[in-house]
DRENTORMI-677770 format. One record per atom (N, C-alpha, C): residue number from 1; residue in one letter; atom name; x, y, z. Coordinates in steps of 0.001 Angstrom, whole numbers. Each point is the difference from the previous one (the first is absolute). Layout:
N
PT   dolum   miro   selum         x         y         z
PT     NUM      A      CA         X         Y         Z
...
//
This chain:
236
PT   dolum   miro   selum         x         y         z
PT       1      X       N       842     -1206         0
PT       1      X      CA      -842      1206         0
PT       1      X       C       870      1246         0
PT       2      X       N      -255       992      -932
PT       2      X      CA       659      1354       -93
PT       2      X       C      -327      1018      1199
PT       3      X       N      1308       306      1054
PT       3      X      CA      -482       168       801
PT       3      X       C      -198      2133        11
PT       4      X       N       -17       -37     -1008
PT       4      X      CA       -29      1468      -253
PT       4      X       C     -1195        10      -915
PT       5      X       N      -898      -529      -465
PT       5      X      CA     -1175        29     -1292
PT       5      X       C     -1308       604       995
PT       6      X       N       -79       257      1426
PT       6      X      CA     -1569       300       329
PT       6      X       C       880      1150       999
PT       7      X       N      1060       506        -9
PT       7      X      CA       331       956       959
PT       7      X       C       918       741      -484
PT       8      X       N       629       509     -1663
PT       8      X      CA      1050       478       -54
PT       8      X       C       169      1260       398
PT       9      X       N      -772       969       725
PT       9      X      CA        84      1280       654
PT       9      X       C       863      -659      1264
PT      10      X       N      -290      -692       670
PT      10      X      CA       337      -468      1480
PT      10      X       C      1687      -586      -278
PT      11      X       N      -117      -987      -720
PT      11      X      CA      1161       -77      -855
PT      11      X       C      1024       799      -540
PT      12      X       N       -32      1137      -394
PT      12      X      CA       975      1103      -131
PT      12      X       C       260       610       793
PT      13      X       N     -1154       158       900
PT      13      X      CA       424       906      1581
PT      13      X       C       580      -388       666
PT      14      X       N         6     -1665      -133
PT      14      X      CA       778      -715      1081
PT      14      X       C      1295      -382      -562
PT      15      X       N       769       116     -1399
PT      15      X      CA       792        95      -651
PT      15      X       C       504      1091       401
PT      16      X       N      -518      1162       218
PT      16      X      CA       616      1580         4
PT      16      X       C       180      -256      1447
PT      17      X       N      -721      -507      1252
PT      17      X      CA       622        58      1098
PT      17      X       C      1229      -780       212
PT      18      X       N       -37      -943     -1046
PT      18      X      CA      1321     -1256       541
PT      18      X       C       792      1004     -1207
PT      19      X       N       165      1017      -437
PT      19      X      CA      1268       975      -878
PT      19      X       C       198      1015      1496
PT      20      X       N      -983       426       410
PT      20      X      CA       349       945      1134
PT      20      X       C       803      -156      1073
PT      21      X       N        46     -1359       602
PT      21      X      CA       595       229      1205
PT      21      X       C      1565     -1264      -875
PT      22      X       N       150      -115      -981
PT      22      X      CA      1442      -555      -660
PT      22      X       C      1047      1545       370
PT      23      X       N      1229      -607       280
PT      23      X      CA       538      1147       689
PT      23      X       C       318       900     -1142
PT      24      X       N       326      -166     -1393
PT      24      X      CA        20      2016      -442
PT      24      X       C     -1223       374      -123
PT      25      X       N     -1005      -555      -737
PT      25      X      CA     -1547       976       473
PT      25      X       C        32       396      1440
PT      26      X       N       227      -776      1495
PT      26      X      CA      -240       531      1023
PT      26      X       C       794      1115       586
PT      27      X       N       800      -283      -653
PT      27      X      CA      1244      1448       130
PT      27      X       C      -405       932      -623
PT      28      X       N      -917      -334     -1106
PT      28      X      CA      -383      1473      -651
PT      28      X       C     -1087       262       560
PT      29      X       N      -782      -356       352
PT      29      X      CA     -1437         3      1243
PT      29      X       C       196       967       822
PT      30      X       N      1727      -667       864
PT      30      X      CA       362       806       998
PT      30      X       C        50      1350      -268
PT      31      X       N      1187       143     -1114
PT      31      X      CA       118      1036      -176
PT      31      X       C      -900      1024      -297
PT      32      X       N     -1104      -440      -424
PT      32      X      CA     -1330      1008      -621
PT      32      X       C      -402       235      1286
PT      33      X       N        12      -798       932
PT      33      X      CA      -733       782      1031
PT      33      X       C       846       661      1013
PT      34      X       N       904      -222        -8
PT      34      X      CA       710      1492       601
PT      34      X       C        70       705      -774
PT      35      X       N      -223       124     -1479
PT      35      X      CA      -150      1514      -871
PT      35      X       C     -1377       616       353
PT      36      X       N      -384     -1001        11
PT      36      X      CA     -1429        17        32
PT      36      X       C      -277      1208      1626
PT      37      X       N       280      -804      1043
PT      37      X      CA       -70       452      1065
PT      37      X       C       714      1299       358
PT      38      X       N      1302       241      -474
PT      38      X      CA       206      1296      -623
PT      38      X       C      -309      1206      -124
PT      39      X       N       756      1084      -318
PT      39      X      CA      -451      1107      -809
PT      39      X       C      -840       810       271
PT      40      X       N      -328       571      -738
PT      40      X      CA     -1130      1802       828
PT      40      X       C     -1053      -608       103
PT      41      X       N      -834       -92      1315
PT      41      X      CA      -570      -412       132
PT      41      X       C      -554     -1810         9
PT      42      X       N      1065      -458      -511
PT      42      X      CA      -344     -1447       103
PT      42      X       C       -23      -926      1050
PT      43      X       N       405       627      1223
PT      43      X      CA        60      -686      1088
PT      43      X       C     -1585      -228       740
PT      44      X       N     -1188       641      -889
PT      44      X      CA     -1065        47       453
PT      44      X       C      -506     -1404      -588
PT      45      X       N      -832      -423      1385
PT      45      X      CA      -213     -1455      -510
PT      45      X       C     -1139      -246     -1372
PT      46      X       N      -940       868       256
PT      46      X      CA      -622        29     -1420
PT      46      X       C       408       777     -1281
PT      47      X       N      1223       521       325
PT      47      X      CA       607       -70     -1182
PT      47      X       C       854      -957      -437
PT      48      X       N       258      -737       634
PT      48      X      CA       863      -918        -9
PT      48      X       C      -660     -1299     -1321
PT      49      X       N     -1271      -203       832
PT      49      X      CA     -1077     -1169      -296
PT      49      X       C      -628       395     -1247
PT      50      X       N       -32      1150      -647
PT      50      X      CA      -422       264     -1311
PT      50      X       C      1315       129      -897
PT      51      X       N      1172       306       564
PT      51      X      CA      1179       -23      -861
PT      51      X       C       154     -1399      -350
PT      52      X       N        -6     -1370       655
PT      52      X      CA      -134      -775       176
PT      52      X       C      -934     -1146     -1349
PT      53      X       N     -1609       862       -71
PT      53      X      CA      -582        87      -762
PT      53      X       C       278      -240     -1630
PT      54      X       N       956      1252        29
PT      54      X      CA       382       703      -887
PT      54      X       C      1490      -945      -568
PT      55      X       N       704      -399       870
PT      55      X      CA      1086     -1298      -191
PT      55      X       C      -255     -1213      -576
PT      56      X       N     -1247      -318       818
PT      56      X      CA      -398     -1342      -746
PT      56      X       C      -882       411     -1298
PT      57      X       N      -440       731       -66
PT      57      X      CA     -1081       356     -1790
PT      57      X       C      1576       301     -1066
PT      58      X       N      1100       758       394
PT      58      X      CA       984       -39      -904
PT      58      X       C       400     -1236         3
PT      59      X       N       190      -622       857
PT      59      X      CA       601     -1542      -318
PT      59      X       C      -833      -861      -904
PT      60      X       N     -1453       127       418
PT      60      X      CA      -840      -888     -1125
PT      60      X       C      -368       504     -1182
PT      61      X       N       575      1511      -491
PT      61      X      CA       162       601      -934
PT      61      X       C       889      -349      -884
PT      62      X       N      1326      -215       517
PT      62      X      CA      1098      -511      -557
PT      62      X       C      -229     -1222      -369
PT      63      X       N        68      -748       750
PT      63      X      CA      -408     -1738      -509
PT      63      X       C      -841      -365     -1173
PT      64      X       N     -1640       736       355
PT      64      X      CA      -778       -97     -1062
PT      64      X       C       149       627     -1169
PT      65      X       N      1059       812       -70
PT      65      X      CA       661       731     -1073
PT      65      X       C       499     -1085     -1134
PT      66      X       N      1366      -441       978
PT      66      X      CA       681      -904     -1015
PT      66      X       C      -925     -1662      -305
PT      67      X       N     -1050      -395       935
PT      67      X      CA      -194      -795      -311
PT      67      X       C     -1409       383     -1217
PT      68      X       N      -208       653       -76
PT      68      X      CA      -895       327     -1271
PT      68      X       C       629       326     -1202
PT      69      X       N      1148       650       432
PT      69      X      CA       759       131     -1470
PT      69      X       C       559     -1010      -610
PT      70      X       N       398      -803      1108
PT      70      X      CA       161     -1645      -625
PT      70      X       C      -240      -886      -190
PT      71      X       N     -1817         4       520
PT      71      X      CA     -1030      -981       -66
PT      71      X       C      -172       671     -1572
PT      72      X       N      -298      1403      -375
PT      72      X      CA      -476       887     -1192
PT      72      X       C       618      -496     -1344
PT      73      X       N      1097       -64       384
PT      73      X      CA      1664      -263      -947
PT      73      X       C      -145     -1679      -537
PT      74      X       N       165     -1006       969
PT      74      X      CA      -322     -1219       -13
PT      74      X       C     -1173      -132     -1114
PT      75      X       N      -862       607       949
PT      75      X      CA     -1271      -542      -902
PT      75      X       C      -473       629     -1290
PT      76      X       N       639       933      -177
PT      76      X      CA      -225       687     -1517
PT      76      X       C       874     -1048      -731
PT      77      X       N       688      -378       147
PT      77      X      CA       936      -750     -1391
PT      77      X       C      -702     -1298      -218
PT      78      X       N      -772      -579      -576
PT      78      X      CA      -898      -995      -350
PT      78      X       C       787     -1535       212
PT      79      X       N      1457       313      -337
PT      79      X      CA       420     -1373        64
PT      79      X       C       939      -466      1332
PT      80      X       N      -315      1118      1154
PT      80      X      CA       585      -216      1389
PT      80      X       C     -1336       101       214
PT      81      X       N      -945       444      -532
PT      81      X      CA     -1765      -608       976
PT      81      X       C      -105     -1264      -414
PT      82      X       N        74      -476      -838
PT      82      X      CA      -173     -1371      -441
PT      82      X       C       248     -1106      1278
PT      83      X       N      1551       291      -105
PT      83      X      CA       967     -1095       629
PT      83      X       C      -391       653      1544
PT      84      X       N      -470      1178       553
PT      84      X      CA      -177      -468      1302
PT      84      X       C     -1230      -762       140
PT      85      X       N     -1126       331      -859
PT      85      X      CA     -1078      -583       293
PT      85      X       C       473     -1738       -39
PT      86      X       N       586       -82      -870
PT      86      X      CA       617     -1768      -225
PT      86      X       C      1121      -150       770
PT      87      X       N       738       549       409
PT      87      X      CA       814      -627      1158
PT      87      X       C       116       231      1278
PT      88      X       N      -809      1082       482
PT      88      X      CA       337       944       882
PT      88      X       C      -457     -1193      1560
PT      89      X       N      -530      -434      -306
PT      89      X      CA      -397     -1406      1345
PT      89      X       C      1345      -920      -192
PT      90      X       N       951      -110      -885
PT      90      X      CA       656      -595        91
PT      90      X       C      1189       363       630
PT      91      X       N       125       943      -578
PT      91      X      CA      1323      1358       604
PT      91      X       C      -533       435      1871
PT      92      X       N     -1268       336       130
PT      92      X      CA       -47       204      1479
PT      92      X       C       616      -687       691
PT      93      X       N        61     -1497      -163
PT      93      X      CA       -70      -972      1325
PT      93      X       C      1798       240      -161
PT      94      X       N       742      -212      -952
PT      94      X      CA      1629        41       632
PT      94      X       C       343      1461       377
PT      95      X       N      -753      1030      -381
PT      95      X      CA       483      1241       662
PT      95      X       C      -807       352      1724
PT      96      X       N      -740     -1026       -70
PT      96      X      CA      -594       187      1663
PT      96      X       C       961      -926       698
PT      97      X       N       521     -1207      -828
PT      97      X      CA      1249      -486       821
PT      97      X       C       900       919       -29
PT      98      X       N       746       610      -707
PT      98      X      CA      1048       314      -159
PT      98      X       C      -422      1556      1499
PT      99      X       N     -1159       462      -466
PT      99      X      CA      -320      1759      1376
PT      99      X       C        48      -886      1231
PT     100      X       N      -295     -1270       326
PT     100      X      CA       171      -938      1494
PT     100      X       C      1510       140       -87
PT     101      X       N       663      -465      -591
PT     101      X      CA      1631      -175       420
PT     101      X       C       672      1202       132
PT     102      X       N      -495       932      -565
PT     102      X      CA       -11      1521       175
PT     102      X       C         6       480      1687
PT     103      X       N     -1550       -63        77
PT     103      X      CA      -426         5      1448
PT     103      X       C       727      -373       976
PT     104      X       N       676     -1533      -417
PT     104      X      CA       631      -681      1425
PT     104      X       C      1351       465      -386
PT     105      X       N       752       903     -1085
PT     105      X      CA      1174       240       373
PT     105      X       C       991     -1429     -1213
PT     106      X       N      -787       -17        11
PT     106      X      CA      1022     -1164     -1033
PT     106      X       C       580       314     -1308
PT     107      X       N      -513      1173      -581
PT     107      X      CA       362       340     -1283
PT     107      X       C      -146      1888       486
PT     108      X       N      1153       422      -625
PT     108      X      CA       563      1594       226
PT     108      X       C       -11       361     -1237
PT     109      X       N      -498      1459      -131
PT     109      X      CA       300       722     -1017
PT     109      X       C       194      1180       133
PT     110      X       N       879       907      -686
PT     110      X      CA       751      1050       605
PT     110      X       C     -1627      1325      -342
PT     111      X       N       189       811       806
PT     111      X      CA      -957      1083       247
PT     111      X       C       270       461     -1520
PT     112      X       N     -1321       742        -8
PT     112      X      CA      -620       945     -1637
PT     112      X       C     -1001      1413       145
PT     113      X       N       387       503      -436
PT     113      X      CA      -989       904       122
PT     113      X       C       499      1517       514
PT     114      X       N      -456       956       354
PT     114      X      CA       443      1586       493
PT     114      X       C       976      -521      1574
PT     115      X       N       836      1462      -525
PT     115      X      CA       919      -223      1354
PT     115      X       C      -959       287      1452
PT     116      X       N       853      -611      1023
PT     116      X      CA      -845      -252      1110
PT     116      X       C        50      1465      1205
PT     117      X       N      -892      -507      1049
PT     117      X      CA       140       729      1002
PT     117      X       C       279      1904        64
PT     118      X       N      1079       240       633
PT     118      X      CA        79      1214         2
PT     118      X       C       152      1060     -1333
PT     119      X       N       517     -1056     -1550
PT     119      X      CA      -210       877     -1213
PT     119      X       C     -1568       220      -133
PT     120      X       N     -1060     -1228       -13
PT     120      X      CA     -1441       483       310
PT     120      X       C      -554       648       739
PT     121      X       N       502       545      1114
PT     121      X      CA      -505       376       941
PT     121      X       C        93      1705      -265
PT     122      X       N      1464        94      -395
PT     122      X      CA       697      1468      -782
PT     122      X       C     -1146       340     -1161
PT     123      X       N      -461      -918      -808
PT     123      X      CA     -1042       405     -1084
PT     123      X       C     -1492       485       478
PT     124      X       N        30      -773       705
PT     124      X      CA     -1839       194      1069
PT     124      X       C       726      1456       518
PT     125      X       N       564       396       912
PT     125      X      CA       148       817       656
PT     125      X       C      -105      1320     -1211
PT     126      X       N       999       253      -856
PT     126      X      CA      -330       938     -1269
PT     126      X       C     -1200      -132      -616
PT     127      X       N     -1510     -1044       208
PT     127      X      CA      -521       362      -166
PT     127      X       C     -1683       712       770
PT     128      X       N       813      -267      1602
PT     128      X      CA      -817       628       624
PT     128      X       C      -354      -419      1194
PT     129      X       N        64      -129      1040
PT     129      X      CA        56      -666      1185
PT     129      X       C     -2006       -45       191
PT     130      X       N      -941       213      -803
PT     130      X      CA     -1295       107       772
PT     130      X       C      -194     -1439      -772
PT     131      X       N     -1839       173      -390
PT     131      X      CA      -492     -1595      -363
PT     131      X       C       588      -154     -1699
PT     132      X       N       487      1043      -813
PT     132      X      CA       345      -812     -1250
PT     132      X       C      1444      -476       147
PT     133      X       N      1212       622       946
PT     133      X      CA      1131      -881       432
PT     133      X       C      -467      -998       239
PT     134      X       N      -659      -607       980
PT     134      X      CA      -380     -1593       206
PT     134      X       C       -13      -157     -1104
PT     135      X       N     -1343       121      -834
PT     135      X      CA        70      -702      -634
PT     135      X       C       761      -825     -1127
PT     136      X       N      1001      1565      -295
PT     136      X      CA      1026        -9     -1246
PT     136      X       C       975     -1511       861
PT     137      X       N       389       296      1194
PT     137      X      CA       575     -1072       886
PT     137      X       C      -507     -1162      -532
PT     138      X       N     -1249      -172       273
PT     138      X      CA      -496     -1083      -106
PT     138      X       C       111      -816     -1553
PT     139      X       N        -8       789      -902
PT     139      X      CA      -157      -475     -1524
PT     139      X       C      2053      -209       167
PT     140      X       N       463      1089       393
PT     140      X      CA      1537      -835      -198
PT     140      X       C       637     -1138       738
PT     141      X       N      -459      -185       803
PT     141      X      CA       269      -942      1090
PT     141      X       C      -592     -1457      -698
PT     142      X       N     -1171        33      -810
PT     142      X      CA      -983     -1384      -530
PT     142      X       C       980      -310     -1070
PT     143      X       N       518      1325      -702
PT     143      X      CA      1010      -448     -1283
PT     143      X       C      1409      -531       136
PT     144      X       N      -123       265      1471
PT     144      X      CA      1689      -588      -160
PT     144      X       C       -60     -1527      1113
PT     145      X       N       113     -1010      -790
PT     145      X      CA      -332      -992       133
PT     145      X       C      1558     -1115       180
PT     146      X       N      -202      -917       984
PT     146      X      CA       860      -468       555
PT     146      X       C      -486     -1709      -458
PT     147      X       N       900     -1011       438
PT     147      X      CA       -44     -1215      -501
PT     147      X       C     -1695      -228       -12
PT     148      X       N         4       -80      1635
PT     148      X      CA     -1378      -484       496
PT     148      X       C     -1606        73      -758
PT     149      X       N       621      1610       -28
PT     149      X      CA     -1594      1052      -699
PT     149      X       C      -116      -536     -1559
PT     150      X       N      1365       235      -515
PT     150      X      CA        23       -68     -1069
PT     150      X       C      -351     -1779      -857
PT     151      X       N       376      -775      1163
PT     151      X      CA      -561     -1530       114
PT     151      X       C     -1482       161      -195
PT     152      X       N      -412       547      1309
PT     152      X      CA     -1799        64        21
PT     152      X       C      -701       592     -1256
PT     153      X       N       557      1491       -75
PT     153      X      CA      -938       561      -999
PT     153      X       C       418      -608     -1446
PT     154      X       N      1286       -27      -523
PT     154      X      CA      -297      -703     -1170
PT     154      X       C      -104     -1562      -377
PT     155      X       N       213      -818      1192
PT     155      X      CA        61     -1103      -299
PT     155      X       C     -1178      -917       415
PT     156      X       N      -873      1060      1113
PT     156      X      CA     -1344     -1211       375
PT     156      X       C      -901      1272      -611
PT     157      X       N      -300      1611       909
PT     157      X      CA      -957       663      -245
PT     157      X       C      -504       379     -1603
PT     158      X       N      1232        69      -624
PT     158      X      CA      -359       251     -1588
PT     158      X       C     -1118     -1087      -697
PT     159      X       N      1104     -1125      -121
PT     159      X      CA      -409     -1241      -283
PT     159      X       C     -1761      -286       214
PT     160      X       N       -81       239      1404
PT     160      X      CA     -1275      -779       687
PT     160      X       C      -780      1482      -870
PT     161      X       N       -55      1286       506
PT     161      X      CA      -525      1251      -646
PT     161      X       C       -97      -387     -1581
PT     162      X       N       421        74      -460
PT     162      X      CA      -522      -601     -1632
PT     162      X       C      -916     -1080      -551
PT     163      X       N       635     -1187       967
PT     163      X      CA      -953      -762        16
PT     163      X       C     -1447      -210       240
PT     164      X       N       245       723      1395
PT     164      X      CA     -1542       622       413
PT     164      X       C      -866      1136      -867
PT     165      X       N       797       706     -1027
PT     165      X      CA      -620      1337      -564
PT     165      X       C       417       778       626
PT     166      X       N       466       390      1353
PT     166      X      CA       -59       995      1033
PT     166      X       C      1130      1024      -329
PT     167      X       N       783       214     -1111
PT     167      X      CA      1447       772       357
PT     167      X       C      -556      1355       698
PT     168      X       N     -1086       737       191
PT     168      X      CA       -57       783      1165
PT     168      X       C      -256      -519      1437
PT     169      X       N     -1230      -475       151
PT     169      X      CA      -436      -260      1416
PT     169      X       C       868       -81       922
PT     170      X       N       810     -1811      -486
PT     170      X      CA      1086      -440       521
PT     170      X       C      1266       619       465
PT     171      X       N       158       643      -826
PT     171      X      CA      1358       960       113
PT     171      X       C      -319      1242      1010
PT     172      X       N     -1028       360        -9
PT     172      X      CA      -922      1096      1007
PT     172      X       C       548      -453      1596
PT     173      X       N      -527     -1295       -49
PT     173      X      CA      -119      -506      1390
PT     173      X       C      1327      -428       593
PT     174      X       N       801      -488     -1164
PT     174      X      CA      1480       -67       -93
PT     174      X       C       416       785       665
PT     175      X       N       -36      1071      -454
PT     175      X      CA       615      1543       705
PT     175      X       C      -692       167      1304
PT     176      X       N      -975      -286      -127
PT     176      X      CA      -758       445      1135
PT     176      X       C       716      -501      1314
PT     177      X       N       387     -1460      -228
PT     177      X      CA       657      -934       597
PT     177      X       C      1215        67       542
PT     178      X       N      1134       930      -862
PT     178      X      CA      1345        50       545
PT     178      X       C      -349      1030       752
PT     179      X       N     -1273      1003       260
PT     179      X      CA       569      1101       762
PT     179      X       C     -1269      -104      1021
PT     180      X       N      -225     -1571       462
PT     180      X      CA     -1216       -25      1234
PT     180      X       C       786       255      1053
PT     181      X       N      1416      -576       444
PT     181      X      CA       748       516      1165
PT     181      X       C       111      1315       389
PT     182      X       N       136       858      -868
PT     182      X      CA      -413      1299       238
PT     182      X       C      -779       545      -282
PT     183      X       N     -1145        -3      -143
PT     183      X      CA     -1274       505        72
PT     183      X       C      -430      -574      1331
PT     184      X       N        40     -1208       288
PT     184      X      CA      -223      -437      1172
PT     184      X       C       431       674       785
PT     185      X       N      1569       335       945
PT     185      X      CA       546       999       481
PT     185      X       C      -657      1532       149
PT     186      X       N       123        61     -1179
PT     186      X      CA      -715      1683       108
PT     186      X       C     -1725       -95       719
PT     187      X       N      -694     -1253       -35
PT     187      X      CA     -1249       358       800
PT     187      X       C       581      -463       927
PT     188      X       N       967      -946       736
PT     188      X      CA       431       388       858
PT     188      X       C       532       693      1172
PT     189      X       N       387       718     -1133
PT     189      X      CA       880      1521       574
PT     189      X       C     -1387       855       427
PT     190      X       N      -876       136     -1111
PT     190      X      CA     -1085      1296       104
PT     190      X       C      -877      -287      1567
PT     191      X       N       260     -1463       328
PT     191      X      CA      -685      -297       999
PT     191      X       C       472       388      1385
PT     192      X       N      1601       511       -19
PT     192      X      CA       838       157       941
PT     192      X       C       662     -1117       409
PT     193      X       N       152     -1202      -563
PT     193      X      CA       697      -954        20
PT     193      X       C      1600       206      -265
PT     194      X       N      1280      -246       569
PT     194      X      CA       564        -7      -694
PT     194      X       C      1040     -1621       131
PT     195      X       N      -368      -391     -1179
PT     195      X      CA       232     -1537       -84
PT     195      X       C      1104       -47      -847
PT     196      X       N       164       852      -632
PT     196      X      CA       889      -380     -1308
PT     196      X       C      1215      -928        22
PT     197      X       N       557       370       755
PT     197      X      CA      1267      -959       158
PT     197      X       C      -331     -1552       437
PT     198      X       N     -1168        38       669
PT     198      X      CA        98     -1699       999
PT     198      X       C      -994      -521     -1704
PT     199      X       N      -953       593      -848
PT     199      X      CA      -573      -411     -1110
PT     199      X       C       741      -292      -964
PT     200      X       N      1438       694      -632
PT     200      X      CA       420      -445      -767
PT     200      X       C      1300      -642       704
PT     201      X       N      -114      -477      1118
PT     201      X      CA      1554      -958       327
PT     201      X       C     -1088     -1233       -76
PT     202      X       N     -1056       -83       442
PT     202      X      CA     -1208     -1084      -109
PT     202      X       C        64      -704     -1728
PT     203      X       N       -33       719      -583
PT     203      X      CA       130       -30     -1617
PT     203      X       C       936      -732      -452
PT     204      X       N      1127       533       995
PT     204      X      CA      1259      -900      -254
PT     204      X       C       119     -1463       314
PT     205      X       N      -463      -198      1251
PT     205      X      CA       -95     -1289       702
PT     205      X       C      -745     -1084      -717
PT     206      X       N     -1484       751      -640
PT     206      X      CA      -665      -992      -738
PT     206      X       C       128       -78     -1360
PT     207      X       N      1320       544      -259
PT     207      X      CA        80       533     -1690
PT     207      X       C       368     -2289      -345
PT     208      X       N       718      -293       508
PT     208      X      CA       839      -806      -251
PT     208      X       C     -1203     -1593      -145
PT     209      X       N     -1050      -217      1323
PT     209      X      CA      -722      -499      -425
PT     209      X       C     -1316        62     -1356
PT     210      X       N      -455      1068       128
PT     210      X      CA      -572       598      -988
PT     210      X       C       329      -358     -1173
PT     211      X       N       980       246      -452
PT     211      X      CA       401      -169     -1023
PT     211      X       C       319     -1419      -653
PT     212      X       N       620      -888      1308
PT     212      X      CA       389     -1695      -275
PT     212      X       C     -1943      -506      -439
PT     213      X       N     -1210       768       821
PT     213      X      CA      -932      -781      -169
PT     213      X       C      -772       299     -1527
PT     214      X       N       484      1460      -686
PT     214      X      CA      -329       337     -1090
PT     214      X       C       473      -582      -982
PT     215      X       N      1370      -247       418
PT     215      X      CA       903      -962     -1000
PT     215      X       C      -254     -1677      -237
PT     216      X       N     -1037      -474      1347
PT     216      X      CA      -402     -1239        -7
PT     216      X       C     -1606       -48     -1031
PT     217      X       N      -713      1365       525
PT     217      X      CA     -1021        38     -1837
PT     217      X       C       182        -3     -1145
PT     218      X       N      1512       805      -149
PT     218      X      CA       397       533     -1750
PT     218      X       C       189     -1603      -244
PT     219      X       N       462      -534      1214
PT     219      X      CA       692     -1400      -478
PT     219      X       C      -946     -1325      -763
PT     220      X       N     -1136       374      1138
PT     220      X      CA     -1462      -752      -350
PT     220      X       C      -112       151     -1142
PT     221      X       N      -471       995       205
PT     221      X      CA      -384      1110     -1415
PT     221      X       C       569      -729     -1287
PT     222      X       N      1362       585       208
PT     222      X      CA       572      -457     -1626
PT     222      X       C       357      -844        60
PT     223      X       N       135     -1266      1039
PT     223      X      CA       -36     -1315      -796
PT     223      X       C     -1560      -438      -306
PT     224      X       N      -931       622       696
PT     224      X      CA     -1173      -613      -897
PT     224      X       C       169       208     -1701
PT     225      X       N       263      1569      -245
PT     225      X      CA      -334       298     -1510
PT     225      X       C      1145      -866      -699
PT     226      X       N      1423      -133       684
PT     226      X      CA      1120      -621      -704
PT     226      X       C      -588     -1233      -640
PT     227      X       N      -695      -702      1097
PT     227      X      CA      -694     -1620       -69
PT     227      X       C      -913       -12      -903
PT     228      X       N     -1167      1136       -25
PT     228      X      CA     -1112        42      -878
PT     228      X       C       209       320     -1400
PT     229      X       N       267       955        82
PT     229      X      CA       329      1025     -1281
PT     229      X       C      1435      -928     -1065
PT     230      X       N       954       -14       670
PT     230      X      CA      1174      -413      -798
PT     230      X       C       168     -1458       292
PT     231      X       N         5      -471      1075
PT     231      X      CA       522     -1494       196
PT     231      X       C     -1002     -1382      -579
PT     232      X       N      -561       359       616
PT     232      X      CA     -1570      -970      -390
PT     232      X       C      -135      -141     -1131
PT     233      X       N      -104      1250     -1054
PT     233      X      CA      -374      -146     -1586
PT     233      X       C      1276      -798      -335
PT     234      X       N      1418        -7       156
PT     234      X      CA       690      -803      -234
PT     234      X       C       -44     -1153       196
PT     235      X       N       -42      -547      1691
PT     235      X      CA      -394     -1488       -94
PT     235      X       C     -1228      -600      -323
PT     236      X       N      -937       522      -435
PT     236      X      CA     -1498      -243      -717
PT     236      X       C      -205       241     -1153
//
């Protein structure tokens, strides 16, 4: 059974949370929210919680960006629509093995994407410390993509997003997903809570299971389609 075919909203969100707390998204988390927390006026907790807002809608801005332009791209050329419609169940199941061995650390690939940390942080800041800095934050921070993210979003979220029709929804919730740790926080904060540190060292602690049990679905996962899709038609 496809365990993404009656829930793929829930499915990307929960994809975008297991990108969030992987340690360079969570480092960039961090960092947004001390920018975040920040600045003229940002130390106010409801400003905080709408900047916040404003972080995660650029992040699912960004995502659903590129994944429409390359769901768009893909599917305009008639003879890469073809072959996904005809192979694309076949190709899932070894690339959901291959995002599990990912997950558990077994296979490395060197980082891609915009330079990190304090050069992004230098760009947000020139463009404004109120709610469109977040957000600009937020859209650069989604683009610069590290093994993990760059595992998830192009190697399960694309994939499954096409398949489903969804290259927006999915990718929406995607984003939505890497930046629930901080949005969470910020109603936190607005509440007079201040948790931040014991929430994301928490993040840390359960990053490691989390991830071994996600890596035990991709595993399900794509050896079902490996078995169905590619193996089976061979020995049958």
């Amino acid at each position: 059974m496809d365990f993404n075919s009656s829930y793929p909203a829930l499915t990307a969100l929960w994809l975008g949370v297991l990108t969030s707390i992987s340690p360079c998204p969570l480092a960039s988390n961090i960092t947004a929210l001390f920018y975040m927390a920040g600045g003229a006026g940002g130390a106010r907790p409801g400003r905080v919680f709408f900047k916040a807002l404003c972080y995660a809608a650029g992040r699912a801005v960004a995502y659903t960006l590129v994944a429409w332009l390359l769901a768009w791209g893909v599917l305009s050329v008639p003879a890469v629509a073809n072959f996904l419609q005809t192979y694309l169940n076949q190709v899932l199941g070894p690339v959901l093995l291959i995002i599990g061995a990912v997950l558990m650390g077994w296979i490395r690939f060197p980082a891609i994407g915009l330079s990190k940390g304090d050069r992004l942080k230098g760009l947000a800041d020139r463009a404004g410390t109120g709610m469109a800095g977040a957000g600009f934050l937020g859209l650069l921070f989604a683009l610069s993509f590290c093994p993990v993210s760059a595992a998830l979003f192009f190697g399960s979220l694309l994939p499954i997003a096409i398949t489903k029709q969804s290259p927006v929804i999915m990718p929406v919730f995607y984003g939505l997903g890497t930046a629930l740790p901080v949005v969470v926080i910020a109603i936190l904060l607005s509440l007079g809570m201040d948790v931040t540190g014991r929430l994301f060292s928490t993040a840390r602690v359960f990053e490691t299971w989390i991830k071994s049990l996600t890596a035990a679905v991709f595993f399900a996962v794509g050896g079902y389609y490996t078995w169905s899709f590619l193996l089976s038609p061979i020995f049958h």
